[in-house]
MOPAC internal coordinates of N, CA, C and O (Angstrom, degrees):
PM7 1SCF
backbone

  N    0.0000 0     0.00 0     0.00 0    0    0    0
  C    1.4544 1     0.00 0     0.00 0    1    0    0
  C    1.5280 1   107.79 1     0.00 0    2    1    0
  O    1.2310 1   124.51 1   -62.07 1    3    2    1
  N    1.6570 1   108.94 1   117.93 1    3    2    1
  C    1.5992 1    96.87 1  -175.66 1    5    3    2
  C    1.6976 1   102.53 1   -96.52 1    6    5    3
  O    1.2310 1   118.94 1    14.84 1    7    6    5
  N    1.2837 1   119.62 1  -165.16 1    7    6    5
  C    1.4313 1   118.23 1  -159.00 1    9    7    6
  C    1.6135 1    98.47 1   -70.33 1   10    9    7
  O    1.2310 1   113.06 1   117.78 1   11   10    9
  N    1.3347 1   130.71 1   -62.22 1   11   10    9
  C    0.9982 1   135.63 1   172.57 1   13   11   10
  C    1.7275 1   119.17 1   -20.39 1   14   13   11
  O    1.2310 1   126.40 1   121.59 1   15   14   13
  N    1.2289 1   105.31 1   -58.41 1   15   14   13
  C    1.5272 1    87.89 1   171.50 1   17   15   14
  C    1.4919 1   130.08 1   -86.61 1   18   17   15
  O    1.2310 1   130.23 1   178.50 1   19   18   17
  N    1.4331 1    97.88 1    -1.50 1   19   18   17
  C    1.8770 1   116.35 1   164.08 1   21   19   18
  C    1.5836 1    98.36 1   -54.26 1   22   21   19
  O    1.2310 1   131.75 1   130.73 1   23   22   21
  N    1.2483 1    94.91 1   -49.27 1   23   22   21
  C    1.6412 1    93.56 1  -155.98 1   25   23   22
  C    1.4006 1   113.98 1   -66.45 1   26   25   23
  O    1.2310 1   123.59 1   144.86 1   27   26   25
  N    1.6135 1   110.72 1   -35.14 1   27   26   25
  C    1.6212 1   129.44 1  -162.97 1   29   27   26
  C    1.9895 1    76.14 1   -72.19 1   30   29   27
  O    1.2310 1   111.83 1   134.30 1   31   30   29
  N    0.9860 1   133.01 1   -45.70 1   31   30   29
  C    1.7644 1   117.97 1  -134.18 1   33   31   30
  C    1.4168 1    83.80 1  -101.18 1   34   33   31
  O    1.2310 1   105.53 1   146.55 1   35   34   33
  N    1.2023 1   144.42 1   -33.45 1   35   34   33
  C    1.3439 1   137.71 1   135.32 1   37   35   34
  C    1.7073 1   136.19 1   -16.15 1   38   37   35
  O    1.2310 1   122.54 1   122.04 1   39   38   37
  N    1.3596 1   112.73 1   -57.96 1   39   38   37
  C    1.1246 1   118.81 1   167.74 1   41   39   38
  C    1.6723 1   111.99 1   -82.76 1   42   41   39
  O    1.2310 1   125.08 1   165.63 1   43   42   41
  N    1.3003 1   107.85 1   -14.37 1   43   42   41
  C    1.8494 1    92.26 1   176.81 1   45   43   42
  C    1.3760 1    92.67 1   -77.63 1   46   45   43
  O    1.2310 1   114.12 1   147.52 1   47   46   45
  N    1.4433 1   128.75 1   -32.48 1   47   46   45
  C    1.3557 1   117.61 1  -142.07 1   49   47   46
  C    2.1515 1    98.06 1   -85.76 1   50   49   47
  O    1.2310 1   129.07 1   145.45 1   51   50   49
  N    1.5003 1   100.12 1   -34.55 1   51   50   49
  C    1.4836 1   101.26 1   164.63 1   53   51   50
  C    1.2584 1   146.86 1   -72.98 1   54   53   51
  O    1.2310 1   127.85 1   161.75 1   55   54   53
  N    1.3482 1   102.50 1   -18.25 1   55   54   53
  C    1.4732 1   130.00 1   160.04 1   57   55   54
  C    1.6736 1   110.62 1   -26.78 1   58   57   55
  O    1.2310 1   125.82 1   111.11 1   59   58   57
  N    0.9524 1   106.43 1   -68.89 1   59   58   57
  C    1.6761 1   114.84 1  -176.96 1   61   59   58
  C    1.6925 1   102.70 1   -68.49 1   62   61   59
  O    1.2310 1   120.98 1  -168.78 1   63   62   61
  N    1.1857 1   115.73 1    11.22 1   63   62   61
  C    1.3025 1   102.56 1   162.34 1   65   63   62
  C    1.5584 1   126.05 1  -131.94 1   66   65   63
  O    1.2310 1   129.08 1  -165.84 1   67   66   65
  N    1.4697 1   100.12 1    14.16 1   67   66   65
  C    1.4214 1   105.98 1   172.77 1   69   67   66
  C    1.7567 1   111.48 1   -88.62 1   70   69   67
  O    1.2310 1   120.42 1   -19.57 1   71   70   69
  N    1.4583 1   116.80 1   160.43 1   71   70   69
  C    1.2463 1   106.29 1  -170.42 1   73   71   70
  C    1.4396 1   106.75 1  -124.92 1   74   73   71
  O    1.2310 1   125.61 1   -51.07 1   75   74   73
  N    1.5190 1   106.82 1   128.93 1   75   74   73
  C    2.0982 1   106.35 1  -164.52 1   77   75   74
  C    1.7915 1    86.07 1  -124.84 1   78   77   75
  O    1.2310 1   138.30 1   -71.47 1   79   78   77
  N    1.2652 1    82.13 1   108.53 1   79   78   77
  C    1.9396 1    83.99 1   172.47 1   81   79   78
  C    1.9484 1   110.07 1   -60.90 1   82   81   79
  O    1.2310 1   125.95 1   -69.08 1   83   82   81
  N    1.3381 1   106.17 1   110.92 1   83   82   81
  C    1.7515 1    93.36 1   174.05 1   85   83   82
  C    1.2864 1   124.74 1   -59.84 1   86   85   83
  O    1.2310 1   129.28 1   160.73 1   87   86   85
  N    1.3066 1    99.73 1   -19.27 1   87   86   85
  C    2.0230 1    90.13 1  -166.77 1   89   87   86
  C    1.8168 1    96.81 1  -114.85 1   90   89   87
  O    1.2310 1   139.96 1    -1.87 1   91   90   89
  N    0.8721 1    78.89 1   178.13 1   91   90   89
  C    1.7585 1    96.17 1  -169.41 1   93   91   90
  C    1.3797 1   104.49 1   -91.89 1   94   93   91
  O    1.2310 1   114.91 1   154.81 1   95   94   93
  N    1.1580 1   127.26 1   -25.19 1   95   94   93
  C    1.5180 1   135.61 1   167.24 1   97   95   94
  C    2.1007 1   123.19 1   -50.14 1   98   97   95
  O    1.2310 1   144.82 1   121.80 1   99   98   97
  N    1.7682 1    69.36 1   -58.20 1   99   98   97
  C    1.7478 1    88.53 1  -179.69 1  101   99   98
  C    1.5594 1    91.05 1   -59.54 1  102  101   99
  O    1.2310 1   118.85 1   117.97 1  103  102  101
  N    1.2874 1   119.80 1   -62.03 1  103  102  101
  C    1.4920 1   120.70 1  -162.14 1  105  103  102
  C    1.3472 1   106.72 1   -49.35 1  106  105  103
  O    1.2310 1   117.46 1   139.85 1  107  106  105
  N    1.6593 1   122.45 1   -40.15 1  107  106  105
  C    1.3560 1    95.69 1   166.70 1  109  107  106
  C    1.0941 1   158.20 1   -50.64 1  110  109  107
  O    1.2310 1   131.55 1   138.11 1  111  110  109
  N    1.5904 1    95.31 1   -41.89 1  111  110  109
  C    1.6435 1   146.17 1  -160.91 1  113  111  110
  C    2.1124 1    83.40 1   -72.76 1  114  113  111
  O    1.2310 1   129.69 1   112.85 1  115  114  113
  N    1.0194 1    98.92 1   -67.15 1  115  114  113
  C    1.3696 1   102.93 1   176.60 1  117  115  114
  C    1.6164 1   127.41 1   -28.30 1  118  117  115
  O    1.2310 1   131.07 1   117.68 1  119  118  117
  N    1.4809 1    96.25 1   -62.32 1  119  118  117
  C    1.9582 1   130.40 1  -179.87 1  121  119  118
  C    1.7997 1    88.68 1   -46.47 1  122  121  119
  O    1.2310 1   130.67 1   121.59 1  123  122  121
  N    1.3432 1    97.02 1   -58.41 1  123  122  121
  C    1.4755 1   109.82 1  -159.15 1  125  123  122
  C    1.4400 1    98.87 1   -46.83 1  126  125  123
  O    1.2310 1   120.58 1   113.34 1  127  126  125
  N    1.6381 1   116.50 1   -66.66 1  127  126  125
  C    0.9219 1   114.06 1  -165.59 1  129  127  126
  C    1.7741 1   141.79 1   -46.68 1  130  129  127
  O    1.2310 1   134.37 1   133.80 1  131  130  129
  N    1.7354 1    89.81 1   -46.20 1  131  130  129
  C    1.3098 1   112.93 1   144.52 1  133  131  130
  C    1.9244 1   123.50 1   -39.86 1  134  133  131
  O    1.2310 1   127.55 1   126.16 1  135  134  133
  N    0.7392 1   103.08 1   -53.84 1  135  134  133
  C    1.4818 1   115.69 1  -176.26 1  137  135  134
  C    2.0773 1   108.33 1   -55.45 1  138  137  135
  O    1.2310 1   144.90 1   139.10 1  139  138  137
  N    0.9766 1    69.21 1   -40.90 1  139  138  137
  C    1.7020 1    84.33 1   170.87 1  141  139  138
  C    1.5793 1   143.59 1   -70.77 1  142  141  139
  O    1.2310 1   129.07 1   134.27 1  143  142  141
  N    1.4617 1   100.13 1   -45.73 1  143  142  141
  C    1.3199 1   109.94 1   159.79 1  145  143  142
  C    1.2991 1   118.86 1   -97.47 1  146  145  143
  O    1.2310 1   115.24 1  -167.73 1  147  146  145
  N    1.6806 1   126.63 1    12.27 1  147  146  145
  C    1.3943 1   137.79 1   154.91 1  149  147  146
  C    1.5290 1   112.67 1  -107.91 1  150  149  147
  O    1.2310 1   106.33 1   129.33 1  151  150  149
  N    1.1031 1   143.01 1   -50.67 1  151  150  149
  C    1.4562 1   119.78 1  -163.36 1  153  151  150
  C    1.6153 1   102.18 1  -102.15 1  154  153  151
  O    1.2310 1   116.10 1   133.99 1  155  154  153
  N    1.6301 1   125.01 1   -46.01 1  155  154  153
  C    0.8942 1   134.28 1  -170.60 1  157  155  154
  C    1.6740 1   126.65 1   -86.72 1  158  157  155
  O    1.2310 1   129.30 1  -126.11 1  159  158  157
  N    1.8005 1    99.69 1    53.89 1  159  158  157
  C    1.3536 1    95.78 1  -172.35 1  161  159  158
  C    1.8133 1   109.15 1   -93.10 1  162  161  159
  O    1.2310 1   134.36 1   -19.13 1  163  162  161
  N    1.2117 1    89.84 1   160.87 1  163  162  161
  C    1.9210 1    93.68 1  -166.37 1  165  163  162
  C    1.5758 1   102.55 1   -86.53 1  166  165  163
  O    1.2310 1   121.38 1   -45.30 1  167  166  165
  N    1.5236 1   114.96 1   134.70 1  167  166  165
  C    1.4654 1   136.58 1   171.20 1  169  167  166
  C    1.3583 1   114.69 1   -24.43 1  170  169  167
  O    1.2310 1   121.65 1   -60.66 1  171  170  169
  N    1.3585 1   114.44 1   119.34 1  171  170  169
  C    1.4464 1   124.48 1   168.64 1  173  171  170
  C    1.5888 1   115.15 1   -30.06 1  174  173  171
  O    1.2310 1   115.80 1   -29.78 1  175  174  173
  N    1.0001 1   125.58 1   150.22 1  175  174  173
  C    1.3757 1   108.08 1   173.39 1  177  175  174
  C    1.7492 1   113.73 1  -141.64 1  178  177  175
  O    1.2310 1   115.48 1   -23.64 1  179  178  177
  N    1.3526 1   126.18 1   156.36 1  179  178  177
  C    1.6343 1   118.48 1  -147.49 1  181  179  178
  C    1.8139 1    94.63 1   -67.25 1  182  181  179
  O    1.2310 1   123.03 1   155.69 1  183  182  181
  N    1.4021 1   111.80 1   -24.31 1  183  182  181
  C    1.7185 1   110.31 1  -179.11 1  185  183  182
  C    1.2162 1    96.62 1   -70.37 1  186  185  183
  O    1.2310 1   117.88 1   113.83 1  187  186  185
  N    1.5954 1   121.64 1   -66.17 1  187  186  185
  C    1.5373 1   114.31 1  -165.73 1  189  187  186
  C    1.6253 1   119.84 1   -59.62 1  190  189  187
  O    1.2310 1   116.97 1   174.22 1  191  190  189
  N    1.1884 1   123.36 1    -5.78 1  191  190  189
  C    1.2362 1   133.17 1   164.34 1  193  191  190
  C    1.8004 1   120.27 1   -78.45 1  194  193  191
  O    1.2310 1   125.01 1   124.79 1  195  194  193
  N    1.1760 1   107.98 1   -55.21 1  195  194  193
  C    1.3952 1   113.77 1   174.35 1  197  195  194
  C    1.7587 1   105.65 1   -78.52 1  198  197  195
  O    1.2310 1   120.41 1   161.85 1  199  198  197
  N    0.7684 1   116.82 1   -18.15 1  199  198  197
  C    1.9184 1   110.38 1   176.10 1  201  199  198
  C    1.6456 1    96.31 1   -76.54 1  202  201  199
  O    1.2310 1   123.58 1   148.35 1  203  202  201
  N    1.3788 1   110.74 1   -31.65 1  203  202  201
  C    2.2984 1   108.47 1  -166.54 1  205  203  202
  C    1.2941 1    81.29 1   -73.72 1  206  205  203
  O    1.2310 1   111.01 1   141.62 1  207  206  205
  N    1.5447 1   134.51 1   -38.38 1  207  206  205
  C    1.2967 1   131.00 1  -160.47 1  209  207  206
  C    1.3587 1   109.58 1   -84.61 1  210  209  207
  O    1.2310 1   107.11 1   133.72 1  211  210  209
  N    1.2436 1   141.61 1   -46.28 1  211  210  209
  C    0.7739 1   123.98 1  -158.89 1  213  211  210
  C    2.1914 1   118.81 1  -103.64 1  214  213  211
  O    1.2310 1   135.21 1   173.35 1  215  214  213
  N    1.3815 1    88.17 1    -6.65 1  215  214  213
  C    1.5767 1    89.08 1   165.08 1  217  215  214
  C    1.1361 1   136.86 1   -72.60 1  218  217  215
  O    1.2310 1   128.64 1   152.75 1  219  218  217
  N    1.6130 1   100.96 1   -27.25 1  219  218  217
  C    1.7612 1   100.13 1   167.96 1  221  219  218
  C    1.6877 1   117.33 1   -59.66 1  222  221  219
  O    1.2310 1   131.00 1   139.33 1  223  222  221
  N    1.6653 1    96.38 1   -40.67 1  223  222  221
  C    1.4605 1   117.47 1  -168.37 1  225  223  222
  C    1.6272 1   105.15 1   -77.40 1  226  225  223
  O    1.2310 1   114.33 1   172.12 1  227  226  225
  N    1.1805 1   128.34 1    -7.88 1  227  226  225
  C    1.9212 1   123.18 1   158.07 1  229  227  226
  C    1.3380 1   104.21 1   -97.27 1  230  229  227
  O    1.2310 1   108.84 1   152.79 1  231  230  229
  N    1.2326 1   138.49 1   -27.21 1  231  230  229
  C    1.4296 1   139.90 1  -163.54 1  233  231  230
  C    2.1588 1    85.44 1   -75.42 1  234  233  231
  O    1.2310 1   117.09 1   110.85 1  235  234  233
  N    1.3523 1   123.15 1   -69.15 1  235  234  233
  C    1.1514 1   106.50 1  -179.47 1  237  235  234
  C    1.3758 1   130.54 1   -61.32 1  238  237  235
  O    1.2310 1   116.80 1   175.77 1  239  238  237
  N    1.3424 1   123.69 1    -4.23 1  239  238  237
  C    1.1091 1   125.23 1  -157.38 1  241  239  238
  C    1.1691 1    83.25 1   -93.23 1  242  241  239
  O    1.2310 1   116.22 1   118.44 1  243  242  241
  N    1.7607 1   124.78 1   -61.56 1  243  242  241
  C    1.6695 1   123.81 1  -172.62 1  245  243  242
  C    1.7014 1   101.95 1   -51.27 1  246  245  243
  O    1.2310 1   115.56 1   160.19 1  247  246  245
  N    1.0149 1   126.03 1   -19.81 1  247  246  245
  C    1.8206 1   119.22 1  -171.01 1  249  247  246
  C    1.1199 1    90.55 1   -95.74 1  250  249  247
  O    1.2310 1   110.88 1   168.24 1  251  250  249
  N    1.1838 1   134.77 1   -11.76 1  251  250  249
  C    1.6053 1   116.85 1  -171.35 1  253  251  250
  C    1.6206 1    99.68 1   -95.47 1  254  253  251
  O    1.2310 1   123.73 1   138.61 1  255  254  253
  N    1.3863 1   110.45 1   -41.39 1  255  254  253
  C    1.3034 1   110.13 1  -176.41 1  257  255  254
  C    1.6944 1   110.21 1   -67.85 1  258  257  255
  O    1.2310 1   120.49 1   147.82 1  259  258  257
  N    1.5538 1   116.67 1   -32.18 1  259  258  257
  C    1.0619 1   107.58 1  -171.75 1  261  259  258
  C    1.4360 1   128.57 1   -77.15 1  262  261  259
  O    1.2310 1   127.89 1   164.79 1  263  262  261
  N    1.5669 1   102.41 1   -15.21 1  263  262  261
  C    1.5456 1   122.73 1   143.13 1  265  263  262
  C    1.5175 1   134.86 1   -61.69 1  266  265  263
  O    1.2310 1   122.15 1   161.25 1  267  266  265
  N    1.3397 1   113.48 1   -18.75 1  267  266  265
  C    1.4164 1   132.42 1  -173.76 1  269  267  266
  C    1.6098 1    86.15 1   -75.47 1  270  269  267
  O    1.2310 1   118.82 1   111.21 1  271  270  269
  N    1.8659 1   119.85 1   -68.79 1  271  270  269
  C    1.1759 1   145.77 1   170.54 1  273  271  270
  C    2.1759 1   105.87 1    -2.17 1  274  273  271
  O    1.2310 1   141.28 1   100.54 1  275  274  273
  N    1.9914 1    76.30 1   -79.46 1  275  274  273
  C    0.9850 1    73.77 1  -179.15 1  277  275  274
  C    1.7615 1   150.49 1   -78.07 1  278  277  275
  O    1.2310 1   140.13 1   156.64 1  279  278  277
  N    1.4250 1    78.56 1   -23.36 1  279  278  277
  C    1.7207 1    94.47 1   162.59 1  281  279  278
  C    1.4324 1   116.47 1   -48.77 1  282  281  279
  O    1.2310 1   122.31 1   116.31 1  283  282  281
  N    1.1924 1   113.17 1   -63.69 1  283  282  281
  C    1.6314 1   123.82 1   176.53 1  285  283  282
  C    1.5483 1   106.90 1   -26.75 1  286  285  283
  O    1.2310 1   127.67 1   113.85 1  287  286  285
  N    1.4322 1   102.85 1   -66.15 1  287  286  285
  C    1.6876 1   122.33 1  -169.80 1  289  287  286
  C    1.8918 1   113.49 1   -39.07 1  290  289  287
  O    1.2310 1   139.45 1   130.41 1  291  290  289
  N    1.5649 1    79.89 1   -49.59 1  291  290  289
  C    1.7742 1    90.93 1   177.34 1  293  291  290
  C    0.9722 1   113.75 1   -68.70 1  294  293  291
  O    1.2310 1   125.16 1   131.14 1  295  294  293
  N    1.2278 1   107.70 1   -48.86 1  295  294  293
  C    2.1761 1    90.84 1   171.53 1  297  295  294
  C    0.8858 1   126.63 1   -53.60 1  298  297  295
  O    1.2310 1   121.92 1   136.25 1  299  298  297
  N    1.3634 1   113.93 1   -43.75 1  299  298  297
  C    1.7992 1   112.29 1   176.13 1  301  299  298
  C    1.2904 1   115.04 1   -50.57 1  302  301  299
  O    1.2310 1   117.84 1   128.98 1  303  302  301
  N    1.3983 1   121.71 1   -51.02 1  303  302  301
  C    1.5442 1   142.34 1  -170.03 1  305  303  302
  C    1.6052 1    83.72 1   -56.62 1  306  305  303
  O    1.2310 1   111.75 1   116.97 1  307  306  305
  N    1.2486 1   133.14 1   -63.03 1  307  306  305
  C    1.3031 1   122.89 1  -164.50 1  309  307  306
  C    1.1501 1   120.95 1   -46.98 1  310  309  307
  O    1.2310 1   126.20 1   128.77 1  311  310  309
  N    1.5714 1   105.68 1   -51.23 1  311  310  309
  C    1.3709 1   113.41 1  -172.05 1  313  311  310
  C    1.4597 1   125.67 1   -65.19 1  314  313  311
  O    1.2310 1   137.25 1   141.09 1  315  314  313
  N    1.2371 1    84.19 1   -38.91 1  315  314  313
  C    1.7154 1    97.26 1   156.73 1  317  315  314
  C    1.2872 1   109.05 1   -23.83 1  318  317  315
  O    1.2310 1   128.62 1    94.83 1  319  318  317
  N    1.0551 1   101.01 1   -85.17 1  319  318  317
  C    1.5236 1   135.74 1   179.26 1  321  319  318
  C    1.5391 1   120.18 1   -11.19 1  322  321  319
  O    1.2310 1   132.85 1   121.48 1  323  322  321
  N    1.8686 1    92.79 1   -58.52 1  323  322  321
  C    1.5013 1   124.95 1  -175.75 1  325  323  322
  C    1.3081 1   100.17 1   -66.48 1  326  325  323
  O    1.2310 1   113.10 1   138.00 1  327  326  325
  N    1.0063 1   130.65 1   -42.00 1  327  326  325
  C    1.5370 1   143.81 1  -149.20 1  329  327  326
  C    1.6786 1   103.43 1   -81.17 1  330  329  327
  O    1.2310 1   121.04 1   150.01 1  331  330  329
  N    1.7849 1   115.61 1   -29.99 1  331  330  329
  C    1.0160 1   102.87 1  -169.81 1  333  331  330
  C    1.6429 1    98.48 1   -91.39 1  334  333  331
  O    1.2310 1   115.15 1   139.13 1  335  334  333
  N    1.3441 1   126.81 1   -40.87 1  335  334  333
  C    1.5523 1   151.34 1   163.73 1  337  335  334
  C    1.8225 1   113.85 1   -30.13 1  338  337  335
  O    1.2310 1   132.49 1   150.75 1  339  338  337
  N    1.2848 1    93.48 1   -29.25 1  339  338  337
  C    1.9294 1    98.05 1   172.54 1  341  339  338
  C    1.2167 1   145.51 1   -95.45 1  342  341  339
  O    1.2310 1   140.55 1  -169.92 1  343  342  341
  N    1.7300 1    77.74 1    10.08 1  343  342  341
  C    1.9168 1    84.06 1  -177.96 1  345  343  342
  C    1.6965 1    97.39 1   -77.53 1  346  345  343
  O    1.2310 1   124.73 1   -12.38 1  347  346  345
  N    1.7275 1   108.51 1   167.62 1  347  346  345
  C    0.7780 1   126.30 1  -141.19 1  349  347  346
  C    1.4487 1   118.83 1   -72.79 1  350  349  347
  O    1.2310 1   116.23 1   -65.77 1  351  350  349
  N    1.3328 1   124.77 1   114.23 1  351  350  349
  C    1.7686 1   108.64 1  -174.43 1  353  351  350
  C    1.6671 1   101.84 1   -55.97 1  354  353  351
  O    1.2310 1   131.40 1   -10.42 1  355  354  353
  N    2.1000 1    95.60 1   169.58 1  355  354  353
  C    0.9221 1   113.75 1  -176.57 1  357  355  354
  C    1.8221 1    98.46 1  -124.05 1  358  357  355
  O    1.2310 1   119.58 1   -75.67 1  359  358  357
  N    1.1194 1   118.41 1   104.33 1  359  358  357
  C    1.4051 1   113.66 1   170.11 1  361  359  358
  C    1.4345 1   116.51 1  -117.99 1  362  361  359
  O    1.2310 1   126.49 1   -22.72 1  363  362  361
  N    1.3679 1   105.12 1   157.28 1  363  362  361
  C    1.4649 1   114.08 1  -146.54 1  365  363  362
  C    2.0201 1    97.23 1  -130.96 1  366  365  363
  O    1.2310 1   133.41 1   -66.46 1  367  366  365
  N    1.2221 1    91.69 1   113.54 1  367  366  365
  C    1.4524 1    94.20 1  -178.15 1  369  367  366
  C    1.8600 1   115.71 1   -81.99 1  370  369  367
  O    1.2310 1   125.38 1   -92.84 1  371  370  369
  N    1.5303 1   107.26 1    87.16 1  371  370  369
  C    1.3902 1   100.54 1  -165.95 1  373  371  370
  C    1.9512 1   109.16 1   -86.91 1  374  373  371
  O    1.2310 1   130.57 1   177.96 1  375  374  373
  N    1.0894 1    97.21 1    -2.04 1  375  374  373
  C    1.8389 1    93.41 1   173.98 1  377  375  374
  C    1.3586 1   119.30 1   -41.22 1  378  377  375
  O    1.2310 1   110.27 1   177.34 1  379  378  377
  N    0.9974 1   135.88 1    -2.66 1  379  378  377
  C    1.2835 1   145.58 1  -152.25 1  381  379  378
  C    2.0698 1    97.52 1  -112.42 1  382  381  379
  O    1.2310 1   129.08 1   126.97 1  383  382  381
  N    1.6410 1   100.10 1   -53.03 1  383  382  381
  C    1.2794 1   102.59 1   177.95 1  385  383  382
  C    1.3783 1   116.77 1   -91.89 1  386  385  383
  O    1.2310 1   118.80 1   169.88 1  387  386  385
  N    1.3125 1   119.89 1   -10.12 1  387  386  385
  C    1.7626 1   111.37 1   177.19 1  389  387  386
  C    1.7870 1    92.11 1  -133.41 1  390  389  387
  O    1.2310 1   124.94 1   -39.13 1  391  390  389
  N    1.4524 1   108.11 1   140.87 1  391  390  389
  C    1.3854 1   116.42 1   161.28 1  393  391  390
  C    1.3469 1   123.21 1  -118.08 1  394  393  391
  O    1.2310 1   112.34 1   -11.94 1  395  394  393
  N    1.2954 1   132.07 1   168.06 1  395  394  393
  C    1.6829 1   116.42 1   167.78 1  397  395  394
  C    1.7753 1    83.38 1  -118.22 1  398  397  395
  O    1.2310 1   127.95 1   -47.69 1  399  398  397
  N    1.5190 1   102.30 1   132.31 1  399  398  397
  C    1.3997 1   114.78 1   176.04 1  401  399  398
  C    1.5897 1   101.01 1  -106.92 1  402  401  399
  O    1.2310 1   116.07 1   -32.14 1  403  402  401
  N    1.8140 1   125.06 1   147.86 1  403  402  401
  C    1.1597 1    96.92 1  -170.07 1  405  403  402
  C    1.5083 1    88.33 1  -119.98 1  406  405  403
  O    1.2310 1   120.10 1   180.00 1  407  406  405

């Protein structure tokens, strides 16, 4: 199959999925609609400006804190940790009972 008939068996096969408004009504109704959520969008407004602004800027703040959260936690847990690990060694000076003679 060279490209040429890729292309033909391609377009028969998409055909049935393109969409041709029949009446002139729909086609308006359509235009219109389009027309609307492209040219005729409604004025920024001082809320809708500070809400685009300010959601990115709480969304990191809660991830930052909730990292703060957890960081904190682990240290403590560590120290914990450390706290039980530091009591005092016991070393034992055995030079006395083994020598290396050379």
């Amino acid at each position: 199959m060279n490209d040429e008939q890729f292309r033909e068996s391609l377009r028969a096969d998409v055909a049935g999925l393109k969409y041709e408004p029949r009446d002139e009504v729909v086609f308006a109704r359509l235009a219109a609609r389009i027309r609307e959520r492209t040219v005729y969008r409604p004025q920024a407004t001082v809320a809708g400006l500070l809400s685009r602004w300010f959601r990115p800027v709480a969304a990191a703040l809660a991830l930052a804190s909730a990292l703060l959260l957890m960081v904190t936690y682990t240290e403590q847990q560590l120290e914990s940790i450390d706290g039980y690990s530091s009591r005092p060694e016991v070393t034992m000076a055995a030079e006395d009972l083994y020598r290396v003679v050379e």
